[in-house]
C-alpha positions as CSV (number, residue, x, y, z in Angstrom):
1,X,9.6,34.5,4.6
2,X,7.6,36.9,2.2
3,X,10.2,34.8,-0.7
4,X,9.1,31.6,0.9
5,X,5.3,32.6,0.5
6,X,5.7,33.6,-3.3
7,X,7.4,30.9,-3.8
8,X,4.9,28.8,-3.0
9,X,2.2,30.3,-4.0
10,X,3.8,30.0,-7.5
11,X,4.0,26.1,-7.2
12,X,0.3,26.1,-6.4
13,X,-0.4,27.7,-9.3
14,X,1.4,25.6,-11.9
15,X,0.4,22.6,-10.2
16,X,-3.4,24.0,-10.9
17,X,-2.7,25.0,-14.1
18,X,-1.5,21.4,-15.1
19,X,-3.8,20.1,-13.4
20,X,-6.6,22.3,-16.1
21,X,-4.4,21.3,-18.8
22,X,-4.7,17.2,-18.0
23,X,-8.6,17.8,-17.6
24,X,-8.8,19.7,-21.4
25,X,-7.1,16.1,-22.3
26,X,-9.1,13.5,-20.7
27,X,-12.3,15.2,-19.7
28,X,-13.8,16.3,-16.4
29,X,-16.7,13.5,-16.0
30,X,-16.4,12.5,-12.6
31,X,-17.0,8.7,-13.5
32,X,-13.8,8.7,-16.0
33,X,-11.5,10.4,-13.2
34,X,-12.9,8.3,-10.1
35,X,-13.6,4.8,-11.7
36,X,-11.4,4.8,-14.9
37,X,-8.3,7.1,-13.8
38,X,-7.9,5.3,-10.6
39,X,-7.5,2.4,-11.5
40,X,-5.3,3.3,-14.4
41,X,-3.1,4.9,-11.8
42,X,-3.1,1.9,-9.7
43,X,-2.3,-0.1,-12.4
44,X,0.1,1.9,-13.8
45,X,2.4,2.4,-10.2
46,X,1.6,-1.1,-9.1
47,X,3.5,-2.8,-12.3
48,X,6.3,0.1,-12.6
49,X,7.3,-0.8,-8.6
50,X,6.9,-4.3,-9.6
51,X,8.6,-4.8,-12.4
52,X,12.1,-3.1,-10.7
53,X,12.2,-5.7,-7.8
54,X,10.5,-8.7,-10.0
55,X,14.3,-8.1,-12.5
56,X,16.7,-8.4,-8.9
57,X,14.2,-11.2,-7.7
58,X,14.9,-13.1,-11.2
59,X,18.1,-12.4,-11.8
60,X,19.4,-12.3,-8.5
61,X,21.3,-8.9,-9.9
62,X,23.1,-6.5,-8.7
63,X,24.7,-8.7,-6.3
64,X,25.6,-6.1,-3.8
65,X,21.7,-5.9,-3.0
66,X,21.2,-9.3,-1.8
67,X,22.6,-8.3,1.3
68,X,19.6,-6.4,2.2
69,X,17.3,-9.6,1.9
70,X,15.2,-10.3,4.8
71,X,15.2,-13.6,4.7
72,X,17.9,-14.9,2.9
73,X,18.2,-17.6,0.6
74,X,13.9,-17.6,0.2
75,X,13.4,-16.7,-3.6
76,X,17.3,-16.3,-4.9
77,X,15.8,-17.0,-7.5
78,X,12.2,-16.6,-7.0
79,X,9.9,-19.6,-8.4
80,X,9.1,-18.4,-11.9
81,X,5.8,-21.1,-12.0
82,X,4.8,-19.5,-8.8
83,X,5.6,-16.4,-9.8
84,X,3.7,-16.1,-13.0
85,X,0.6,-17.8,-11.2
86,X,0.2,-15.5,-8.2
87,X,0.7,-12.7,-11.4
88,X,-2.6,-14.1,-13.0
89,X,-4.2,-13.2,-9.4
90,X,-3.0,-10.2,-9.2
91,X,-3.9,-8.5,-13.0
92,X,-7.6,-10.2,-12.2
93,X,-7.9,-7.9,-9.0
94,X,-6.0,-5.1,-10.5
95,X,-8.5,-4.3,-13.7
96,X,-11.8,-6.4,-12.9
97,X,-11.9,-6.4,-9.2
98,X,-10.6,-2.7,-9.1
99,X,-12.8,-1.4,-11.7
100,X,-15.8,-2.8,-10.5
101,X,-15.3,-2.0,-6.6
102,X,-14.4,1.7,-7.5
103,X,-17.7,2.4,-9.9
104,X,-19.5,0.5,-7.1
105,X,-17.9,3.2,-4.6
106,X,-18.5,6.1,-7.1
107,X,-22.3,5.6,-7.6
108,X,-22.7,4.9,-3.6
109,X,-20.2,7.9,-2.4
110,X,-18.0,9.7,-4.5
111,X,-20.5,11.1,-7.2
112,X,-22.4,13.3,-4.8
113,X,-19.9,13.7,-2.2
114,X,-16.0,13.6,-3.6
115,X,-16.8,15.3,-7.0
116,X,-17.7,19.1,-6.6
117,X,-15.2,21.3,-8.5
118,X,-13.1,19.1,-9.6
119,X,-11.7,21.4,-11.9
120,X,-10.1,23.6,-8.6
121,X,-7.1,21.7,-6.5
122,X,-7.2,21.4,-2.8
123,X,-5.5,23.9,-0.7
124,X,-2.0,23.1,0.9
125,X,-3.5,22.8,4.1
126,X,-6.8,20.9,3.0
127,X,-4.1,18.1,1.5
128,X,-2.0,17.7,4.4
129,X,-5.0,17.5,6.6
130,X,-6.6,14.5,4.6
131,X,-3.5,12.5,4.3
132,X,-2.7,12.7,7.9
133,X,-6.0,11.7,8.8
134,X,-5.8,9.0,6.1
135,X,-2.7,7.4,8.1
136,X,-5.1,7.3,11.4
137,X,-8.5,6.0,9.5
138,X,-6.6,3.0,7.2
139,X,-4.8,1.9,10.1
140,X,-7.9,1.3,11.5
141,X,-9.8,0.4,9.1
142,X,-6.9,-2.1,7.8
143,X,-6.2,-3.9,11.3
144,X,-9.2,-5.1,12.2
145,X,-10.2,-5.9,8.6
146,X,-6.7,-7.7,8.4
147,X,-7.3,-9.5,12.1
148,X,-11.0,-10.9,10.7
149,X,-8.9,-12.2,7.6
150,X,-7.0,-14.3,10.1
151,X,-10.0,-15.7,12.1
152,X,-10.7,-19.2,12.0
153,X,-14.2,-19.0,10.0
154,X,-12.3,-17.3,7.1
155,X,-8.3,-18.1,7.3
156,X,-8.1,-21.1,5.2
157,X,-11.3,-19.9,2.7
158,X,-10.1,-16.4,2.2
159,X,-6.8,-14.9,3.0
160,X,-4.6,-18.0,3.4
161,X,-4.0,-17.6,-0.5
162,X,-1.8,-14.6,0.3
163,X,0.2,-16.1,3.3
164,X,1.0,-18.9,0.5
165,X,4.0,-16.5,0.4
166,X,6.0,-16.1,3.5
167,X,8.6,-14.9,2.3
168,X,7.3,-11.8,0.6
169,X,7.5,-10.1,-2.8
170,X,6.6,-7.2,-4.0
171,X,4.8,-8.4,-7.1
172,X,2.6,-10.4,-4.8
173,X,1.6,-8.0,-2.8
174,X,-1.7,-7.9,-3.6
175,X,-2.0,-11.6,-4.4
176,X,-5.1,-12.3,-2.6
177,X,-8.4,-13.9,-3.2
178,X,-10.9,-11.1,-4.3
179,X,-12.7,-11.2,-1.4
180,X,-10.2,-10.4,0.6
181,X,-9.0,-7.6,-2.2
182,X,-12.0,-5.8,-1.9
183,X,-12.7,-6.1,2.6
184,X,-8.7,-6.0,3.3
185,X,-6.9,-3.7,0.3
186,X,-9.7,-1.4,-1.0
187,X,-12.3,-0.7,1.6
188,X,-10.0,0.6,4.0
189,X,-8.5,3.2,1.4
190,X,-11.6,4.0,-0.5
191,X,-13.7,4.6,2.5
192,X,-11.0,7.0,4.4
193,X,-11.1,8.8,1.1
194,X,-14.8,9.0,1.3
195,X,-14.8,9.9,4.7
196,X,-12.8,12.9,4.3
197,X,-14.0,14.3,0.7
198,X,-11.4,13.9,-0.8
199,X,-10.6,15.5,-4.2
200,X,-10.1,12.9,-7.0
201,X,-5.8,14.6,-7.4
202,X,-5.3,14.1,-3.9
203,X,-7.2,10.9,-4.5
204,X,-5.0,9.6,-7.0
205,X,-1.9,10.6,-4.8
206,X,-3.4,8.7,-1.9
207,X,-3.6,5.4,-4.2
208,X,-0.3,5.7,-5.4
209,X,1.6,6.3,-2.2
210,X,-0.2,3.4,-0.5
211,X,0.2,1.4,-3.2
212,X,4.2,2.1,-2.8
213,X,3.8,1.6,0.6
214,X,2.4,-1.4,1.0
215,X,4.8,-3.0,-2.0
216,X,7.5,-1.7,-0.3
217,X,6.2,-4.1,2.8
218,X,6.4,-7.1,0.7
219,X,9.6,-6.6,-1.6
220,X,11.7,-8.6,0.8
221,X,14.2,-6.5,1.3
222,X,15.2,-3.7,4.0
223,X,17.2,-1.2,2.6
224,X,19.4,1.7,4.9
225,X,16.4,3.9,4.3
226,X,13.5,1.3,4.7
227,X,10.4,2.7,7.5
228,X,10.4,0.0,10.0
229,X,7.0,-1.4,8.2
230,X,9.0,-3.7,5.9
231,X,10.3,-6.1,8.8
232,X,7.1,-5.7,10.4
233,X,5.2,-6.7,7.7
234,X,7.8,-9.1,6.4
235,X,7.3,-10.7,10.1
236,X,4.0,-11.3,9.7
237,X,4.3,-13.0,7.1
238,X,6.9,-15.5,8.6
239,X,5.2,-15.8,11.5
240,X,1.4,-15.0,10.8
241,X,0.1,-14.3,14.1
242,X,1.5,-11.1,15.1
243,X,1.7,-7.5,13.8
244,X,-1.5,-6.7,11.6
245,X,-1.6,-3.1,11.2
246,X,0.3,-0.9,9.1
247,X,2.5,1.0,11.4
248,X,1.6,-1.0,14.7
249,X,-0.2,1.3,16.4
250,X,-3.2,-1.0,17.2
251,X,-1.0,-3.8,17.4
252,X,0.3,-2.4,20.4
253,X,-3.0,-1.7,21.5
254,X,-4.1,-5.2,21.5
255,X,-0.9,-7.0,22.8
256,X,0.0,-8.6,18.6
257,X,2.9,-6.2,18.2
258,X,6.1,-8.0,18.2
259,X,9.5,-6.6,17.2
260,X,11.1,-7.9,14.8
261,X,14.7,-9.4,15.3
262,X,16.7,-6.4,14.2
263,X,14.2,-3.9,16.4
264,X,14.7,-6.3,19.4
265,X,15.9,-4.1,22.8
266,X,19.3,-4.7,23.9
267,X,19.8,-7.1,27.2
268,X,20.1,-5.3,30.3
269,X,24.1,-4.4,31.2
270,X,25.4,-6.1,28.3
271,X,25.3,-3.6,25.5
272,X,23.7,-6.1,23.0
273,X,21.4,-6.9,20.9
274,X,19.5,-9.9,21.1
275,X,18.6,-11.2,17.7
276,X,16.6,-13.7,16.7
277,X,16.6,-16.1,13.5
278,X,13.1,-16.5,11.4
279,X,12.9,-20.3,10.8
């Protein structure tokens, strides 16, 4: 145990120590880390996650991962006009959406409250603490922000630009008119970070694991060690109406869960699975 301890305790301090070493490099101004290094950093994992699926979507290569296509036969090959279109959203909300919502956020929020010593790392326990919190607050914060996107009043103005794709992928993940970029995408993050004081490293973790996560969502495909969120999400996008949150908690809540074919139960006494096809 006493190993274990030292051990860790000696990973703490490296990671501090680099993390010094990368503010004698770019500076410790709280505007360049919050508004400038995040959105480098969600820039920077956005296009690298992309760019790996975007090659299999165009190429349809290596063949032995098209089995693990949700829908199959929907872009194999993707729609290179569409493709390159949806793109041109996407780099708008990625550099001047992005940079404009998070200096907005920093001068309301995270200049007073996220950026005291931001020289000194969170504890261990500090860290796990915000991002399990973090889950709770954006699936909150996401669901009902997601649900207004699908009322009426706003559908067919607002966030029926991103259900242009229903069948999903991951470069168009956050293909969506800015409006719905900033209420839908970057609200719910940015003000769970907010709300817990976050520290700008933990931050920057927090952007780039969502970002993966919800990428992951849209790639289109559901690999052996996939989270169930991929056919949810991929589901909602076939079918729209159903399964809004992240991981489903609310949807449960308020009856708009619904399994996807693969998660169906199995019939009673017959030992199978009762699967059904995504038209």
């Amino acid at each position: 145990m006493e190993a274990l301890l030292e051990c860790w305790t000696q990973a703490g301090e490296f990671m501090q120590e680099r993390w010094l070493s990368l503010l004698d490099v770019i500076g410790e101004d709280p505007w360049r880390l919050w508004v400038l290094g995040s959105t480098v950093t969600i820039f920077s994992v956005y296009w690298v996650y992309a760019a790996l699926f975007t090659i299999m979507d165009i190429t349809n290569r290596p063949r032995f991962i098209r089995k693990y296509k949700i829908q199959p036969g929907q872009n194999e090959p993707v729609d290179l006009t569409k493709l390159w279109r949806a793109i041109k959203v996407v780099l708008f909300n990625l550099t001047v959406v992005n940079l404009l919502a998070s200096w907005v956020v920093f001068e309301l929020i995270y200049k007073n409250k996220n950026s005291q010593n931001v020289r000194e790392l969170p504890t261990f326990r500090r860290s796990v603490r915000d991002l399990v919190v973090f889950v709770v607050l954006e699936e909150i914060m996401f669901y009902y922000a997601h649900r207004l996107m699908h009322h009426k009043a706003v559908y067919k103005y607002v966030h029926k630009k991103h259900h242009e794709w229903t069948a999903p992928i991951a470069a168009i993940t956050l293909y969506a008119h800015p409006v719905e970029h900033v209420l839908a995408n970057l609200l719910p993050v940015a003000l769970s970070i907010a709300l817990l004081g976050t520290h700008v490293a933990l931050a920057w973790m927090i952007f780039a694991l969502a970002i993966i996560n919800s990428m992951s969502d849209h790639t289109g495909y559901s690999f052996p060690w996939s989270g169930g969120s991929v056919r949810f999400h991929d589901y909602h996008h076939a079918k729209f109406n159903y399964n809004y949150g992240v991981i489903g908690l609310l949807d449960k809540l308020h009856g708009t869960y619904r399994a996807t074919p693969e998660q169906k139960p199995p019939m009673r006494g017959s030992g199978k699975t009762v699967k059904r096809k995504l038209k």
